[in-house]
C-alpha positions in Angstrom: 12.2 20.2 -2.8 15.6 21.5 -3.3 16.2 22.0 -7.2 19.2 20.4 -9.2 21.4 22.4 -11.0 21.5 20.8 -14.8 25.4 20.3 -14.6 27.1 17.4 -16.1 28.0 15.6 -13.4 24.3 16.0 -12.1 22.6 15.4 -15.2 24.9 12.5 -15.1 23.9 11.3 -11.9 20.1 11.6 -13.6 20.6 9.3 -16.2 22.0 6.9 -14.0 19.4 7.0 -11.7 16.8 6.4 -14.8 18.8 3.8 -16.5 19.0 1.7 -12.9 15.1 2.4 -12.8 14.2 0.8 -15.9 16.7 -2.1 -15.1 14.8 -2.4 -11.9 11.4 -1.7 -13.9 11.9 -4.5 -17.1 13.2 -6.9 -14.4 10.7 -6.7 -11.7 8.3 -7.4 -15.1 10.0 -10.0 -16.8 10.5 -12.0 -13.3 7.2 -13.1 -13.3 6.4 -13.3 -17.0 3.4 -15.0 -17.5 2.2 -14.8 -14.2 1.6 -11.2 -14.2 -2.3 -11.6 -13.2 -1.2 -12.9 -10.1 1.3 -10.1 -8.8 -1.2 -7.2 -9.6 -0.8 -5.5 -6.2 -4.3 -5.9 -4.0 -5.9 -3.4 -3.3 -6.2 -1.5 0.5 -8.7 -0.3 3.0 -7.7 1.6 6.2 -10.4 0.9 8.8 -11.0 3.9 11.8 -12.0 2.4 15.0 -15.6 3.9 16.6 -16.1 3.4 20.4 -19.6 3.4 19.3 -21.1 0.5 17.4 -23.9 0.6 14.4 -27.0 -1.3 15.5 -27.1 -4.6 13.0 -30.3 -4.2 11.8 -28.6 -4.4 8.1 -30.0 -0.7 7.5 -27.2 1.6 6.6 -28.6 4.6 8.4 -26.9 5.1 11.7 -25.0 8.2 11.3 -22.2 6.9 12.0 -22.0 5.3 9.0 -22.5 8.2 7.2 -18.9 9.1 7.9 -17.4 6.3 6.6 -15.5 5.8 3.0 -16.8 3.1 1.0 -14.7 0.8 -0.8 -13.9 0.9 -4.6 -17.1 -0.9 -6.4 -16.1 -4.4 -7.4 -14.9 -6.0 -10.5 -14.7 -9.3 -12.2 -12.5 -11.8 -10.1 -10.2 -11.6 -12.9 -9.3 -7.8 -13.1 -9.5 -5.9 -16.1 -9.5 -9.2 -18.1 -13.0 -9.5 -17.9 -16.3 -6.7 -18.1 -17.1 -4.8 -15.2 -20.1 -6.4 -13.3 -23.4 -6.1 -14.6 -24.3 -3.9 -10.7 -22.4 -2.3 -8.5 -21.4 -3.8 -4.9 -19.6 -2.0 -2.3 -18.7 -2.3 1.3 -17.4 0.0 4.7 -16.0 -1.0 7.7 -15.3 0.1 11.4 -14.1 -1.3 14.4 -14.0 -1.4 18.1 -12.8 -3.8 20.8 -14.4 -6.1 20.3 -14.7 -7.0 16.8 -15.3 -5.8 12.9 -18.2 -4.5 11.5 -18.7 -4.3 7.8 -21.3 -3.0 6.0 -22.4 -3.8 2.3 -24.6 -2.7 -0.4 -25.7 -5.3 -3.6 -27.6 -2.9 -5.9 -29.6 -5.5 -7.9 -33.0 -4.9 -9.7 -34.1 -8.2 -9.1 -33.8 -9.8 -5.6 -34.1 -13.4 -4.6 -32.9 -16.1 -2.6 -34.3 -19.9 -1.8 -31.5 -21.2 1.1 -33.5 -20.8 4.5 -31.0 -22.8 7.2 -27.7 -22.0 8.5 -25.0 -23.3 7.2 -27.0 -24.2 4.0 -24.3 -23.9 1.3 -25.2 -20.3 0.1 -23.5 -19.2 -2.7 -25.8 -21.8 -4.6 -28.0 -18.2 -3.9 -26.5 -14.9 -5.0 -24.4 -14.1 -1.7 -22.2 -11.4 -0.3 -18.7 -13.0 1.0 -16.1 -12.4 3.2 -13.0 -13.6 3.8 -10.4 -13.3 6.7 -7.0 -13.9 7.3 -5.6 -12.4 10.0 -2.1 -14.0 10.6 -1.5 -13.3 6.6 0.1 -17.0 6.1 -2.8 -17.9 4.3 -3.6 -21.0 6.6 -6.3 -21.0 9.8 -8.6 -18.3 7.5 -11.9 -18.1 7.7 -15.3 -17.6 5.4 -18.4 -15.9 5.5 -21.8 -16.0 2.9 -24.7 -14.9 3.4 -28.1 -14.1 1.0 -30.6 -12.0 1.0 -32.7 -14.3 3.1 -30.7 -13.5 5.9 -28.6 -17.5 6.0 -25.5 -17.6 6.9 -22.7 -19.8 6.3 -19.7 -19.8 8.5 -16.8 -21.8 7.9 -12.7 -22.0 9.2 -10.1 -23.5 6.5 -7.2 -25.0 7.9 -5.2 -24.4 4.8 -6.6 -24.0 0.7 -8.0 -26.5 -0.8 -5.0 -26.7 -3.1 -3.1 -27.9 -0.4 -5.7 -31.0 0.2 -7.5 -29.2 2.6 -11.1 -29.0 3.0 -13.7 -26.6 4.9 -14.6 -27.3 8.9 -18.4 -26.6 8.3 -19.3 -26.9 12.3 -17.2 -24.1 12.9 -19.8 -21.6 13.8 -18.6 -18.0 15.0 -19.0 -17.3 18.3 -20.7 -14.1 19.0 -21.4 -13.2 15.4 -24.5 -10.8 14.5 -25.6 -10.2 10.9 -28.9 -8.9 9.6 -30.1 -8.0 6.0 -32.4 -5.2 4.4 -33.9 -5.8 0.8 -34.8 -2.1 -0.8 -37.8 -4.4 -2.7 -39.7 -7.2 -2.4 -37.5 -10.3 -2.4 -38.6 -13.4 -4.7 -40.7 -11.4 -6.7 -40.1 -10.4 -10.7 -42.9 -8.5 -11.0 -41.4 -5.5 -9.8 -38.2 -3.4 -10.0 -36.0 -3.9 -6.7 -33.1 -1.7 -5.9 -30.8 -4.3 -4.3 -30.2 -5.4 -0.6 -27.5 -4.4 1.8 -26.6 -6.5 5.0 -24.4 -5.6 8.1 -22.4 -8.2 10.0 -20.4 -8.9 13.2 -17.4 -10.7 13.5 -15.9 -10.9 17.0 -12.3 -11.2 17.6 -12.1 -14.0 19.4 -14.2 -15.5 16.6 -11.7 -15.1 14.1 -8.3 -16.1 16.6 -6.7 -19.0 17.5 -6.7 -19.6 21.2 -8.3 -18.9 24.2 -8.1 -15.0 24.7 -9.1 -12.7 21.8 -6.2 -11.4 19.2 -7.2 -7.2 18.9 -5.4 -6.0 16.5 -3.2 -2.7 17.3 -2.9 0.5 15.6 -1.7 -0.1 12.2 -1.9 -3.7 12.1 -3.3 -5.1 9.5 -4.9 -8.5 8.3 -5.6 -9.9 4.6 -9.1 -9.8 3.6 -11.5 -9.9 0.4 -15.0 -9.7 -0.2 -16.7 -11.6 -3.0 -20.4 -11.4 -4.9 -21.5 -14.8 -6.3 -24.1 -13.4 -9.0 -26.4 -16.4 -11.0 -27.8 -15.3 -14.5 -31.7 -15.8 -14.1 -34.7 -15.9 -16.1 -38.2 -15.7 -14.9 -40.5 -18.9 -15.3 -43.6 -19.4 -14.1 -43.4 -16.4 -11.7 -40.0 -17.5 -10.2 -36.2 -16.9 -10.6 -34.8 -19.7 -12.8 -30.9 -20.2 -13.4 -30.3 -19.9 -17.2 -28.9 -23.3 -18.6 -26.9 -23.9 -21.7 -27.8 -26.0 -24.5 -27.3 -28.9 -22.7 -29.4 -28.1 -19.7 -26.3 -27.5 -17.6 -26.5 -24.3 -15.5 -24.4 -21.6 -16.0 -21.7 -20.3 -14.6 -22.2 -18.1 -11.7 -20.5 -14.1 -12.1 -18.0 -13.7 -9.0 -17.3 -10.0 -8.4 -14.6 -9.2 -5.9 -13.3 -6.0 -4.0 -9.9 -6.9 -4.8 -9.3 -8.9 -8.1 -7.7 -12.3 -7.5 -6.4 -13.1 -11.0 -7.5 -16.3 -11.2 -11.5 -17.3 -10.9 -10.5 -19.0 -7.3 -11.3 -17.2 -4.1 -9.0 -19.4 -1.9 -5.7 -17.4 -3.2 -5.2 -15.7 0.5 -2.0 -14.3 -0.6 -4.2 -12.6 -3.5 -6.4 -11.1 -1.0 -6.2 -7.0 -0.2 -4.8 -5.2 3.0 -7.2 -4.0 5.6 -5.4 -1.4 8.0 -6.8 -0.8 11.6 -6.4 2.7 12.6 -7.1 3.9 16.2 -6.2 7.2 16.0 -5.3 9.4 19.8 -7.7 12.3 20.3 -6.9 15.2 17.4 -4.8 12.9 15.6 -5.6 12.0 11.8 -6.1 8.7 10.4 -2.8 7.6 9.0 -2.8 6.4 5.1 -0.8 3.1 6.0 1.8 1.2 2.7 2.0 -2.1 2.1 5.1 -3.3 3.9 8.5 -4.1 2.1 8.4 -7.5 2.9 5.1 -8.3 1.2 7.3 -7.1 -2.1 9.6 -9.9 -0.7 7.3 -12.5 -0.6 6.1 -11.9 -3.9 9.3 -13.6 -4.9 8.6 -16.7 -2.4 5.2 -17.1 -4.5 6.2 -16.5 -7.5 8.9 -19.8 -7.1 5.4 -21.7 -5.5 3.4 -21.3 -8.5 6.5 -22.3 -10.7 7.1 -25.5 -8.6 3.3 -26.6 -8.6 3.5 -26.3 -12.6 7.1 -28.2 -12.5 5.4 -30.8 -10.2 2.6 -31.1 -12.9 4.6 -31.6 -16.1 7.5 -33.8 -14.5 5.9 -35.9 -11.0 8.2 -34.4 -9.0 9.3 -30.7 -7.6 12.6 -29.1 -9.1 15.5 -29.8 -6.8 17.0 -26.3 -7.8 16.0 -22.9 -9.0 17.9 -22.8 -11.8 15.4 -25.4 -13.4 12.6 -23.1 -12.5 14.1 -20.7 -14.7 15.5 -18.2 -12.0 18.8 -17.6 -12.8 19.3 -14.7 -10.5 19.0 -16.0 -6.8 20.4 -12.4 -5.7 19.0 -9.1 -6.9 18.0 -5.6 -5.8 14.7 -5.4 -4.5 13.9 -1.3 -4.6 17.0 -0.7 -3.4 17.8 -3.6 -0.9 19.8 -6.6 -1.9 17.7 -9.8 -1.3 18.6 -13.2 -2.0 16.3 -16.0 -2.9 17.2 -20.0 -2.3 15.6 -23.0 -1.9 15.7 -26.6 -0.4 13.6 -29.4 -2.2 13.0 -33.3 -2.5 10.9 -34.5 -5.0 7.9 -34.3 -2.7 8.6 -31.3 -0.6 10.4 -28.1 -1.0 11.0 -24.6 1.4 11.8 -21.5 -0.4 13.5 -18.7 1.4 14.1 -14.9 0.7 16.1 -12.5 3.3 18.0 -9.1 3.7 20.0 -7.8 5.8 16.6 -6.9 7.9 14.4 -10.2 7.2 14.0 -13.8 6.1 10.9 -15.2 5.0 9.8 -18.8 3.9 7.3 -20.5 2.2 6.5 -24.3 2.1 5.1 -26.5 -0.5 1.9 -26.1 1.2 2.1 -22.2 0.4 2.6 -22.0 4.6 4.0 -18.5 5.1 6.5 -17.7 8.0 8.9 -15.3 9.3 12.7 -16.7 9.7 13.7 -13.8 11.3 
């Protein structure tokens, strides 16, 4: 780094470089006041592909696993808003050419399950999740659960289910492997277990639209999150027992999350984190890989999405403009880059649109994302 003379014009040059940062700073804040548990920035993964794949047996013992970084342990759905969960749950991935393999680990000192069939709904169980959106417009995802029992649940979602959708249960994953290992004795409280960990296979041409299967390149990346439904129990009669309130109602389940979605809803895809695929040539180094620029941009798009759904609320009908969203400022620097944010509405519908000199993105009143230019 080349040092800077302490001169006035450089020292100049200083405080006007802090004084445009903290500009930048108090308005990249106050442009999403309120809202700030929804633009907390998700969390990353970098996955290294293996020409050689782990046996799914749902034992975490091949070696080549062994080499491979776990994720951060999991918190509350909600981020820091909430305790950290009561045990830890972690995951690790690889991949090859044909598909992803992910690895978790639930520690939990009492194991249990009752859902036996696939496709049973499973997070009525305690259940490991995944979710998968590989185009990152947060329609034509997909969802995984499965229990210590070994049932899974496999599921496609056109869209959210804020946007009226609902889930296409008879989608079953072509090709998909799983398997599970308890470290215990499953359904059994008199005993001390250590958990359960599970493996799973998802092809690629399980999780693409279209005939021939979408592999992702080297530093492609899709949106993805991984959830842990989690049931406060008491023992009864020799058997697990959801605890009920006063008023025989069953409580609320804990949902613990790799990347916190700010909002106790797992069908937030643009909330989801970043998973990297890195195929590295021989002797090269995995690459650290950033969030692109343009998923800063799209912050913006979401940011007029969630302030339309509330104006649709309160007044039966979507603002026409932006300026009755509150956004008085439709161009702005954006880390450097000027950006400019409009919008076209009806009462019913509306497209929001941000773009550079580089890019335009939009988003729909169906939160559909998609590339202008």
């Amino acid at each position: 780094m080349v040092p800077i003379s302490l001169s006035t014009p450089n020292i100049f040059k200083l405080l006007s470089l802090f004084f445009i940062s903290q500009i930048y700073s108090s308005f990249a804040q106050s442009n999403f006041s309120g809202m700030e548990h929804l633009f907390t920035n998700p969390k990353q993964y970098t996955v290294v592909y293996n020409a050689k794949a782990p046996i799914i047996d749902g034992k975490l013992d091949d070696e080549l696993w062994q080499n491979i970084p776990w994720t951060d342990n999991f918190a509350d759905i909600e981020g820091d808003k909430k305790p950290l969960p009561l045990w830890n749950t972690r995951t690790k991935m690889t991949w090859d050419d044909k598909g992803l393999y992910i690895a978790a680990e639930l520690l939990d000192p009492h194991v249990w399950a009752n859902l036996k069939n696939y496709d049973d709904i499973v997070f009525y169980d305690n259940d490991f999740e995944i979710f998968i959106d590989p185009s990152n417009d947060t329609h034509q995802y997909y969802e995984f659960e499965i229990n210590a029992l070994n049932t899974m649940f496999d599921l496609f979602m056109p869209k959210p289910y804020r946007n009226s959708s609902g889930p296409m249960i008879v989608y079953n994953a072509p090709g998909m492997k799983w398997a599970v290992d308890v470290q215990g004795t499953i359904n059994d409280p008199s005993d001390i277990d250590k958990g359960w960990t599970t493996e799973i296979f998802i092809p690629f041409g399980a999780v693409t639209i279209g005939v021939n299967p979408k592999v992702p390149l080297n530093g492609e990346f899709w949106r993805i999150n991984f959830s842990r439904v989690q049931w406060l129990t008491e023992i009864k009669d020799g058997k697990y027992v959801k605890l009920k309130d006063s008023n025989a109602k069953v409580l609320p389940e804990h949902n613990w999350v790799w990347s916190p979605q700010g909002v106790v809803n797992m069908h937030f895809p643009e909330r989801w984190g970043y998973l990297f695929f890195s195929k590295p040539e021989d002797g090269a180094k995995t690459i650290n890989y950033s969030i692109p620029y343009s998923e800063d941009q799209k912050k913006h798009l979401w940011h007029v999405y969630y302030l339309q759904k509330e104006y649709l609320q309160k007044n039966k009908t979507y603002a026409s403009n932006l300026s009755q969203l509150g956004i008085q400022d439709s161009t702005f620097n954006l880390k450097g880059i000027e950006n400019k944010l409009w919008m076209e509405a009806t009462s019913r519908q509306f497209m929001v649109y941000i773009g550079s000199d580089k890019n335009t993105f939009s988003l729909n009143d169906e939160g559909l994302v998609q590339t202008v230019k």
